[in-house]
N, C-alpha and C positions, 0 to 999 in steps of 0.2 A: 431092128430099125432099118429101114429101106434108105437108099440113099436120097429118095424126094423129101424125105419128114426128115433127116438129115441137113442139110443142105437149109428149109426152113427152117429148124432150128437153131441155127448157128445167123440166120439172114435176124430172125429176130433178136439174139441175142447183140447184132454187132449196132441195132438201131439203138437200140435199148442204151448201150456203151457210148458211142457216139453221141447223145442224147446228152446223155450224164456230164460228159467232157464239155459238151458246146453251152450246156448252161452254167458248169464253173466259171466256163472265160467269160459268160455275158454277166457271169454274177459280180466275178471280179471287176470287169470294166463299168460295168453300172455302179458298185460300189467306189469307184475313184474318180469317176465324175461327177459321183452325189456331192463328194469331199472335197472335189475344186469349187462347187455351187456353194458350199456350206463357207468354206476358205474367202470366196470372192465378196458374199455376202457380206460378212465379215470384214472384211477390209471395208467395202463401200458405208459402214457402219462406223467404223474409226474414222474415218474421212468427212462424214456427214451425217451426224445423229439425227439427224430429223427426214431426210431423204426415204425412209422405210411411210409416211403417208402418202406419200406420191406413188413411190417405189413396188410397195403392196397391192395398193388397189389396182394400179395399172396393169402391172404383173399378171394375176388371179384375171384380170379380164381375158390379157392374150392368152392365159394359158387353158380358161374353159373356152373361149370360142374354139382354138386351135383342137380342144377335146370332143368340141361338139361337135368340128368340121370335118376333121379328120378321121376318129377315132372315138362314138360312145361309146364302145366295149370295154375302154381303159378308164372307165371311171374308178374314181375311189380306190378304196385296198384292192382288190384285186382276187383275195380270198375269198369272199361270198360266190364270186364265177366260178375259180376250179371249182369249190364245192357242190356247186349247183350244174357244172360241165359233166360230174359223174353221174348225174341221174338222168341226165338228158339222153334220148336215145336218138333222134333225128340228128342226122348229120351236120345238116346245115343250120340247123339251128344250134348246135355246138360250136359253130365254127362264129356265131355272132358274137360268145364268151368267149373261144379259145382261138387261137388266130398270130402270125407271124406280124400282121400289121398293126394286133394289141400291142404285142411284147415290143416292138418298134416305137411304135406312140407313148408307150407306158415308161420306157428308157427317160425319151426324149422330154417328153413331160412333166416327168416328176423331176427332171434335173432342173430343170425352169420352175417349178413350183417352192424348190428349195432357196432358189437362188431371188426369189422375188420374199422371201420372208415366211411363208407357210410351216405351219406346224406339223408337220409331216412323216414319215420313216419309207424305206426302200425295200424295209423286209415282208410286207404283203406284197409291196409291186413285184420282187424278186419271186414269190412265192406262184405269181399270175404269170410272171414272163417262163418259169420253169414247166409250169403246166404247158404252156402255149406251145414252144418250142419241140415238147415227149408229143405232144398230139400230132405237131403239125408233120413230125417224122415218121409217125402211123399214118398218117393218110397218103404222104408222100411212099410208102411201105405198101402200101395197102393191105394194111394188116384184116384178117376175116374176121377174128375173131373181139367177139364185144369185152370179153371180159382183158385182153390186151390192150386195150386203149383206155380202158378204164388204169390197168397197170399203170399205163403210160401217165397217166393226168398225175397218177398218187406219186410217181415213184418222180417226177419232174418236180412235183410240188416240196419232196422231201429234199431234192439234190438242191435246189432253191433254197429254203431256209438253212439247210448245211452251208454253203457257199455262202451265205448273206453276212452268217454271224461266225462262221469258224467252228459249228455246233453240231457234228453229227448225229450223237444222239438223239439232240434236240428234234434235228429234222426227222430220225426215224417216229420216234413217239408221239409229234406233230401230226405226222401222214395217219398215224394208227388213231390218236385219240380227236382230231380236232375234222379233219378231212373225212376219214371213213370211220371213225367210231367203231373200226371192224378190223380186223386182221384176217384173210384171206392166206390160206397155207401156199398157193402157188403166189402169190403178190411178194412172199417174205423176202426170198432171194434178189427179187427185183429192186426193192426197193434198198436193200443193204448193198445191193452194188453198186448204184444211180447215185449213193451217198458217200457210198469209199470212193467212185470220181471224181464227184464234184470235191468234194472236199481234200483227196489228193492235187487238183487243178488250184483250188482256193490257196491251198497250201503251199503248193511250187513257188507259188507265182508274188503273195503278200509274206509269205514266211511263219514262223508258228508262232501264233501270239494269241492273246484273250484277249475279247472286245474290249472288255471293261480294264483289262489288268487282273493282279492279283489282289485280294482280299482279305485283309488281315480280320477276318469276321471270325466272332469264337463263342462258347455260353461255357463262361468259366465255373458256374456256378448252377445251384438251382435257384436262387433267386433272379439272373438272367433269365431263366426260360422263361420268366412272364414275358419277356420280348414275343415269343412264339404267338401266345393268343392276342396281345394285342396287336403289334401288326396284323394277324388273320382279320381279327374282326375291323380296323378300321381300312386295311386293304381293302376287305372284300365287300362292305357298305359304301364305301367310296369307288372301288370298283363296277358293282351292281347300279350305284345310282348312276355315272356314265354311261354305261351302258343301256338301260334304260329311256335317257335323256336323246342321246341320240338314236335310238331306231322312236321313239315319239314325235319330239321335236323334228325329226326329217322327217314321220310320214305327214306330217302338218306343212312341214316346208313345200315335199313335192309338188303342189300343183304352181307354187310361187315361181319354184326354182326353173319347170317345163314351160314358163310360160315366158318367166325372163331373166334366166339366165346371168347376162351379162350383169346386167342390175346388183341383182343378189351380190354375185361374184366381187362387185366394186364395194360395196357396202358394208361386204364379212371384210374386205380387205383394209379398211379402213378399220375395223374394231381389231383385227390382229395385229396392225399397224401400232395402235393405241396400248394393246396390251404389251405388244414389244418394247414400246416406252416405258410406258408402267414397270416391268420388269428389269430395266436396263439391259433390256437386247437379251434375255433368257429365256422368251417361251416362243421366239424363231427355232428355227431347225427340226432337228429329230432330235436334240435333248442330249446326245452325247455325250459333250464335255461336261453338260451341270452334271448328270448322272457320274463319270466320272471323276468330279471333283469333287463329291459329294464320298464316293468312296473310299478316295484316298484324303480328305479332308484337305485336300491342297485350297479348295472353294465353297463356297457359299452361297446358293442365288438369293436366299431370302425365306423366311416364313411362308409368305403369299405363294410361294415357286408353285408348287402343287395347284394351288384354283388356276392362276393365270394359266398355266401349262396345257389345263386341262379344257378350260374356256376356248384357249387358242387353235389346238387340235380341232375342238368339235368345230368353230370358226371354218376350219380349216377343210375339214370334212365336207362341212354342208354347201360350200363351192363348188364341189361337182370336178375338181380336179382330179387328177391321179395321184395316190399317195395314202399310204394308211396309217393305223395309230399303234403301231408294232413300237417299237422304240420310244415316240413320247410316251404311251401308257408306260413303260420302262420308267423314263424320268421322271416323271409324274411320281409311282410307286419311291423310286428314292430319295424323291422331296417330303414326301408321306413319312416314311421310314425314320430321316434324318431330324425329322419334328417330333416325332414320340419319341427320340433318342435318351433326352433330361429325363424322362418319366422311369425309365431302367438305366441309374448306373450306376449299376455292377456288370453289365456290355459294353463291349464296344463299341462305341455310333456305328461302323462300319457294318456292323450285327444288327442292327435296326434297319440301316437300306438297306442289307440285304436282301433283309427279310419284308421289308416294303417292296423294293421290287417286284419278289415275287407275287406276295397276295394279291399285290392290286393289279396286276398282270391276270392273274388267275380268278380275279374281281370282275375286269372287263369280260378276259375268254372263255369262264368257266373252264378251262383246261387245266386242270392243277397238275398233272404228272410234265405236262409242257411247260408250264409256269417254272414249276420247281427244276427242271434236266437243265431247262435252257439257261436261268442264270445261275446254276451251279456250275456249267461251261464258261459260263462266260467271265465270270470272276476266277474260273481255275479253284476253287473251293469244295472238295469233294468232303469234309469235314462236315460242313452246313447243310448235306442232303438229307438226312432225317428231320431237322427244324424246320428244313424251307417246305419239306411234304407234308409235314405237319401243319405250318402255316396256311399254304396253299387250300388244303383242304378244309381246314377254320373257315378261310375266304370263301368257297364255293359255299358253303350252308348259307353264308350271310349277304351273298351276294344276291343268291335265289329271293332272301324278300324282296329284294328290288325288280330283279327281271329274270321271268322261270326259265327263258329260253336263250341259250346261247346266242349273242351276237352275231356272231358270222354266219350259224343257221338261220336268224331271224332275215337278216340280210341276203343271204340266199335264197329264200321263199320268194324272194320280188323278182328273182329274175327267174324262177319256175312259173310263176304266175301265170305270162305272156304263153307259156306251151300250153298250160293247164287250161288257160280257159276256153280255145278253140276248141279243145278235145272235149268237154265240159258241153259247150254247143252242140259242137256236134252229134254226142251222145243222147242229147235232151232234143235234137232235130230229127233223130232216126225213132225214138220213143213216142214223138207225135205224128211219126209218118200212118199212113193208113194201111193195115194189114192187108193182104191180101187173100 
């Protein structure tokens, strides 16, 4: 090895590292300003229960103009962009997904989307801001080679979902099954280093814990394991139909939403407002606390927790804010969960959200190995990871009646679109030129 291809190879490996470190700390600190937005909320809600009609719709305005003004790239989850960042080959047209002023906007915004009532989660935008960050330090690198930047997107977007939730694995098998669907032999090292950062940084700095807590989930029995299929099947039909729901109902919205925005914005805020009442203040946030109150059976939202939940979110979605349904699909599943619970017991409730969790996770993303890794971390439950893969995959069969194609893929195709179709032109322009 010469000392030039030396020298580069050590220059890529220290961006690579650096990369890894700097979205632990932005994961960490985007994660604790989610928790004061969620905290403040909260309070202003003990204070004045009715304040969330005002509060919301007002909110969801400033925060799509301040999205459409500052920042369209940070719409939404955040995931359908990396996704769709790796197949894009023009630069600049990457740079409209991926970008240092997304990941800024996408911080800033979803912390005001939480804090106005939004039904929301941090772990797609954490997923976008990770991408953004690996990219922006290849250009900033000038990295040559395509198949490095491509590293960069996957192995930012792993160190991101690591850092989000305390879940390495989670983020490896994420970046494999959800992001590239492909394992790449030179990608592997990259992405399992970008993951032991991030998540050695997540770790220094919040200390070792599990999202959710631990999980006294068990299948004592065989007549427990009916738990197994029926969470799959009502996860992943409840899943599938969400999923569904929203990539239709929003491509009907689009021309609504492009044309008036604020409108919409005030309108959906107004019906999340309403459902936040509905609920007694349960289907704000990203779901956390029902979710783990739900686990540990310290709480109870209600029967209903599950539609409102999930009504709110898509509400929530179709605003055009920043923010994805990482975490409430989460809550949602262990409101699902904890409602089949009567139907099996000889389980423990705790064994039915679990196991709700996961399906209806694996409902919406069709990702069952992700479904299952991620809340087997997150409860500290390595017992429950043959049920929950089990489950999971029950879910994908029955989720596919509803919608054949992955969400986040299907979501993805709309921002290929805009590259595709000039090329498309152009192709069908040089076909009717006249030969010479």
């Amino acid at each position: 090895m010469s000392r030039l291809d030396f020298l580069r190879r050590w220059r890529t490996r220290t961006v690579f590292w650096a990369g890894a470190i700097l979205v632990g700390l932005v994961a960490v600190g985007f994660a604790e300003a989610c928790d004061w937005a969620l905290e403040t909320h909260a309070e202003i809600l003990r204070r004045w229960p009715w304040s969330p009609m005002l509060l919301t719709p007002l909110g969801l305005v400033l925060v799509a103009w301040l999205t459409g003004r500052l920042s369209p790239g940070s719409r939404g989850s955040g995931i359908p962009q990396a996704i769709a960042a790796l197949d894009v080959q023009d630069a600049e047209r990457r740079g409209q997904l991926l970008s240092l002023r997304i990941a800024l906007s996408k911080v800033g915004l979803t912390v005001l989307g939480l804090l106005a009532g939004a039904s929301l989660g941090r772990e797609g935008p954490t997923v976008h801001i990770g991408a953004s960050i690996m990219d922006a330090l290849g250009r900033f690198a000038r990295f040559p080679y395509e198949y490095l930047r491509r590293s960069l997107v996957l192995a930012g977007s792993a160190a991101g979902l690591a850092a989000a939730f305390n879940t390495p694995i989670a983020g490896i098998v994420f970046a494999v099954e959800e992001m590239s669907r492909s394992l790449e032999e030179r990608t592997t090292g990259t992405l399992l280093t970008a993951v032991v950062l991030a998540g050695v940084v997540s770790l220094g700095l919040l200390g070792d814990y599990t999202y959710f807590g631990s999980a006294n989930a068990q299948l004592p029995n065989l007549k427990a394991w009916l738990a197994v299929p029926l969470c799959g099947i009502c996860g992943g039909l409840a899943g599938g139909l969400f999923s569904r729901v929203l990539l239709d109902l929003g491509a009907r919205l689009a021309p609504v939403i492009r044309k008036q925005p604020l409108r919409v914005a005030f309108l959906l805020g107004v019906v999340i407002a309403v459902l936040g009442i509905v609920s007694d203040g349960n289907s704000y946030g990203t779901g956390y606390e029902q979710a783990r109150g739900l686990l540990t059976g310290e709480s109870d939202p209600g029967v209903l927790f599950p539609l409102l939940k999930s009504l709110a979110t898509l509400a929530s979605y179709f605003t055009g804010i920043p923010g994805g349904f990482f975490s409430p699909s989460l809550a949602t599943g262990a409101g699902i969960g904890a409602g089949l619970a009567p139907l099996v017991p000889q389980a423990p409730a705790a064994t039915l959200v679990v196991l709700g969790m996961a399906s209806y996770f694996a409902g919406v993303t069709q990702s069952p190995l992700t479904a299952a890794v991620i809340v087997m971390e997150m409860v500290d439950d390595h017992a429950m990871a043959l049920p929950m893969l089990a489950a999971t995959f029950i879910a994908l069969l029955c989720s596919r009646l509803f919608c054949r194609t992955p969400v986040y893929r299907a979501l993805a195709a709309n921002f290929l679109a805009p590259v595709q179709a000039p090329r498309k032109a152009e192709s069908e322009r040089q076909e009717a030129a006249p030969r010479p």
